[in-house]
N, C-alpha and C positions, 0 to 999 in steps of 0.2 A: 944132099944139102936140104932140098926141100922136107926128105921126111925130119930130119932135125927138127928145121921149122915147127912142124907139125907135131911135131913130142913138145915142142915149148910150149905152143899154144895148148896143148892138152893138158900139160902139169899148172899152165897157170888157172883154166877152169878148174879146174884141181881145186885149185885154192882159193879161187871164187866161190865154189859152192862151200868150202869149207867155211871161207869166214860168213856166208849167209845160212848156214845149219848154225855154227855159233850163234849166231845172232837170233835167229829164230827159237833157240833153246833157248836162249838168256829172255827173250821176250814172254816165251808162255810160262818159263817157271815165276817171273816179277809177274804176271798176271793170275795164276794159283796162288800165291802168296798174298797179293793186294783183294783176292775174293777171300782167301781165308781170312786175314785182318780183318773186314769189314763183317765177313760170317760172326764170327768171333765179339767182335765188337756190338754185334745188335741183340745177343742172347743173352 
């Protein structure tokens, strides 16, 4: 029972780190994108 437990709580870190790798993806690529528009934009 307990290691159950413990496979739950590991699949749901799982998914924590997942949706915080998404999120941190989605953030540096809107940040290369809003430095290229502004690159972009003063040349």
């Amino acid at each position: 029972m307990s290691n159950e437990h413990t496979e739950q709580e590991k699949e749901m870190m799982r998914e924590e780190d997942s949706k915080l790798d998404a999120i941190a993806a989605v953030v540096i690529i809107l940040s290369l994108v809003a430095i290229a528009v502004f690159w972009v934009s003063n040349q």
